[in-house]
N, C-alpha and C positions, 0 to 999 in steps of 0.2 A: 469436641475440642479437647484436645490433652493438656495435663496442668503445664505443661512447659507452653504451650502457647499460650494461657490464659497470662503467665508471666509476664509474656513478651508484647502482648495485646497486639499481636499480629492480624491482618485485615487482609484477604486478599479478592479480588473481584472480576470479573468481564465485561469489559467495555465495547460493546459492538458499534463500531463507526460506518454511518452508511449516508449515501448521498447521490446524488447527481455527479458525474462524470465532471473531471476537474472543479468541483468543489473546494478542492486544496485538503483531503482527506491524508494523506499520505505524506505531506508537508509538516503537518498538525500531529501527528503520529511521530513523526520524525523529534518537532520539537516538544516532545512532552518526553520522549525517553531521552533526548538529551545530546543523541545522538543520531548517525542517519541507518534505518533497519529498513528502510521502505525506499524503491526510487522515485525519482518524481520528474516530470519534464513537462513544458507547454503543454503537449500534445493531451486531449482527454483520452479518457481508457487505458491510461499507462497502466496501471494495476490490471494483474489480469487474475491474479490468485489471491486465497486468502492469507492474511500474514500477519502473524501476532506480534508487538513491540510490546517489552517488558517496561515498566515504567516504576519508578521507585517513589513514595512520598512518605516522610516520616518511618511509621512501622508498617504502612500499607502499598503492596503489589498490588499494579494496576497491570492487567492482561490489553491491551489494545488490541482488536480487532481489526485491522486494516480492509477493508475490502473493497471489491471492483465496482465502479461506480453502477447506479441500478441506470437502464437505459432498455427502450423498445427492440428487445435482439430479433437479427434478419437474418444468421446465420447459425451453423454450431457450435463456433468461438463464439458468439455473443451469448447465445440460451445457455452456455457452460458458464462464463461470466458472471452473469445476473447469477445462476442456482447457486456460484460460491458465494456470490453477495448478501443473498436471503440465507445460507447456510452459514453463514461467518456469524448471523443474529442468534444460532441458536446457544440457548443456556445464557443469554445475557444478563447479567445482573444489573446493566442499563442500558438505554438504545439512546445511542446521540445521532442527530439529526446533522448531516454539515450542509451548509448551505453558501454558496458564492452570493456576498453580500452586495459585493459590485455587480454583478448578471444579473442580480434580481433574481424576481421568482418568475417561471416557466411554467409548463405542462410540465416535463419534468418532475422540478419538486414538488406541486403540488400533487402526483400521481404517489408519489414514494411517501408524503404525508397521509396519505389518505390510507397509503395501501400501512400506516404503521399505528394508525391512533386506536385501534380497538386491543391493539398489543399489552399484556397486564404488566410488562415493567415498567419500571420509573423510566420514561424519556426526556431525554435535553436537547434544545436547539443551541445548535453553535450557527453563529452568524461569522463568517469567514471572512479572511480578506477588509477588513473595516478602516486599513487603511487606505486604498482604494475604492473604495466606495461612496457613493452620493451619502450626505451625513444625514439629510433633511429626509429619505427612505429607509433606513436604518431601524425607526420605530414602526414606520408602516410595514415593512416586512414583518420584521416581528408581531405585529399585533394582528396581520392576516393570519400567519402560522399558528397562531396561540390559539385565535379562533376556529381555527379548523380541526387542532390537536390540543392536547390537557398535556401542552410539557411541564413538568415539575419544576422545570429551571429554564433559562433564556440566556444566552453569555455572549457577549460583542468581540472578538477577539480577532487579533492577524497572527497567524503561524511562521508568517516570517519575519517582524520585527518583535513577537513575544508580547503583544500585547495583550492583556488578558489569560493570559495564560497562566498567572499564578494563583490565581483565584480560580479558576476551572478543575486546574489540578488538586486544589483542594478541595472543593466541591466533589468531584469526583470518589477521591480518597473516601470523604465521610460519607458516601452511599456506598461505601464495599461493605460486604458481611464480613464476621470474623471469620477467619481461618487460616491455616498454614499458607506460607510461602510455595506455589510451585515451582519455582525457578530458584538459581541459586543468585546470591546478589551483584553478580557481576555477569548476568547473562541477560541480554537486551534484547533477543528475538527468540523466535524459535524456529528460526532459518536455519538450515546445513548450511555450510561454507558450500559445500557445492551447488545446492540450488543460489546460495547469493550470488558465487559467478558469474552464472547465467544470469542473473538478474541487471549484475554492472554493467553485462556486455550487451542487453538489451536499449537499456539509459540511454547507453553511448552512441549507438543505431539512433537511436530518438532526438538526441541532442544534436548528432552533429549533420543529420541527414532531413530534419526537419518533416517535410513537404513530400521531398522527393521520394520519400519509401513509406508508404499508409499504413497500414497493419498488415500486411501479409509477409511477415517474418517471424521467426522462433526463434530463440539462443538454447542449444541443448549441449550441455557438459558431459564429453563422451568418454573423457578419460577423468580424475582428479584423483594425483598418488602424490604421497613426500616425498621427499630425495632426502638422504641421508644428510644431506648438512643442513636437516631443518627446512627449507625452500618447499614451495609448493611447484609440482607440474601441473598445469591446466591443459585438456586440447576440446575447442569446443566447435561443432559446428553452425552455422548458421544459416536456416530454412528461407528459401526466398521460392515465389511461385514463377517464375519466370527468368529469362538470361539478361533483361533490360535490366532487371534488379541487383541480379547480380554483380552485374557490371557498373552498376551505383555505388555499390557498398563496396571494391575492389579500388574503385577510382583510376583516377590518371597514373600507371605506371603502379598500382597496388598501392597510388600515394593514401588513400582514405582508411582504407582498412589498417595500415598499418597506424595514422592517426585514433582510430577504434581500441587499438588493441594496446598502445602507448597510454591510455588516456583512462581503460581498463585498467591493467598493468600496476599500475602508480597508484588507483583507486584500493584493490583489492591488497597491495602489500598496506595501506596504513588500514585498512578495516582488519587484517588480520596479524600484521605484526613482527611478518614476517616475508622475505624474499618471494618473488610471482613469477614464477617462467606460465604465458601465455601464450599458447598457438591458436590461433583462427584462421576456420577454412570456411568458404560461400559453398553452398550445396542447393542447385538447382533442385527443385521437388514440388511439380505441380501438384495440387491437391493437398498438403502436409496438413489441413486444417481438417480433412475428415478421415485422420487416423489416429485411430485408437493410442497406440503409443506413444505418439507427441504428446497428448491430452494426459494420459499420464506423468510423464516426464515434465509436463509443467504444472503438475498437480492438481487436475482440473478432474470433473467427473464429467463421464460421456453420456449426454444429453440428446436423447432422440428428438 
């Protein structure tokens, strides 16, 4: 540690978040950097990569690890998933547990408990969602969990009305080691604008198509250049395995997609600040989930 840090008594740490699939990991993530770094929708498995939200407390950098929820994979999207999930733990300097307090406890979590209690960092149970939740299981969950795992800490919190969350964040803070700042104080992910893109325009597939389109689509950012008065050009396409699907996300008269890309659009000029020209095209492509270059381009590692 250099004397200019010892000054400054800077702290900086990693936070690995891992869980069950719609946990509300990415919610929580969201509200602890203050801002939104992460997408989030109904749908479980919206995270598909791993994604760090910068988080500030006092003189201490909190690294969040955001990652894909852990779940029993049947394909090579899913076994990619989980490997970023358990790979987003690594070098943790704490493992938080997130748990849907209103779901209760499953096979699931108690598989993802099991598979983290011999682990030698300090682990936390976050109990999620607490405003929804049965109040009178609140303790019984927690006191299953505790018994099965030696968490250092236990926290009752909702990510979307901020309950608990300011005592978490400090809790948190005071297990970082000391050390320099990796990020500068006004940088909240460690997302490119371009993969974030892709990521809004995934969201927005998710939000406003529900049901009707499962996971068998990509958002890949094929162009992303400035124009001279400052403005971004986007053009992205998007992978669907079939023409039924296509024809979902295209809608009535190209009514839906053009609602997709309006609703992008709007998103991505206030995340960055500036003007968004967005083009989206549908790109039929059976198969896109076992190749190599998609898996790339969504930063996934390729899992046999």
């Amino acid at each position: 540690m250099t004397e200019s840090n010892q000054i400054l008594g800077q702290k900086c740490g990693l936070v690995a978040i891992v869980g069950a699939p719609n946990a509300g990991k990415s919610t929580l993530v969201n509200a602890l950097v203050g801002q939104k770094v992460a997408i989030v929708s109904p749908k479980a498995q919206t995270t598909r990569t791993r994604l760090m939200g910068v988080a500030i407390e006092g003189e201490t950098q909190l690294l969040l690890v955001d990652t894909p929820g852990i779940f029993e994979p049947k394909r090579r999207l899913d076994r990619a998933m989980v490997s970023a999930a358990w790979g987003g733990t690594e070098g943790a300097d704490v493992l938080a547990l997130v748990v849907d307090a209103k779901g209760g406890l499953g096979a699931k979590v108690t598989d993802i408990a099991e598979s983290i209690k011999d682990r030698s960092e300090p682990k936390y149970l976050i109990l999620n969602k607490v405003d929804l939740a049965d109040k009178a299981k609140l303790l019984l969950h927690a006191e299953k969990l505790n018994a099965q795992v030696d968490f250092a800490e236990t926290f009752f919190v909702s990510a979307t009305t901020g309950d608990g969350l300011v005592e978490l964040k400090a809790h948190l803070a005071k297990a970082m080691p000391e050390g320099p700042w990796h990020f500068p104080e006004d940088q909240v992910s460690d997302a490119t604008e371009r993969s974030l893109a892709s990521e809004v325009t995934r969201e927005q597939l998710y939000l406003q198509l529900h049901a009707e389109l499962p996971y068998a689509s990509a958002v890949e950012t094929e162009q992303y250049k400035e124009r001279e008065d400052g403005s971004v050009e986007i053009h992205q396409q998007i992978l669907v395995e079939r023409p039924t699907q296509r024809a979902i996300i295209l809608g009535k008269g190209g009514s839906r997609i053009k609602e997709i890309g309006a609703r992008s659009r709007t998103e991505l000029a206030a995340i960055m600040g500036r003007p968004v020209h967005l083009y989206l095209h549908v790109k039929v492509k059976p198969g896109w989930d076992e190749e190599r270059e998609v898996y790339r381009d969504m930063g996934l590692d390729w899992v046999d």
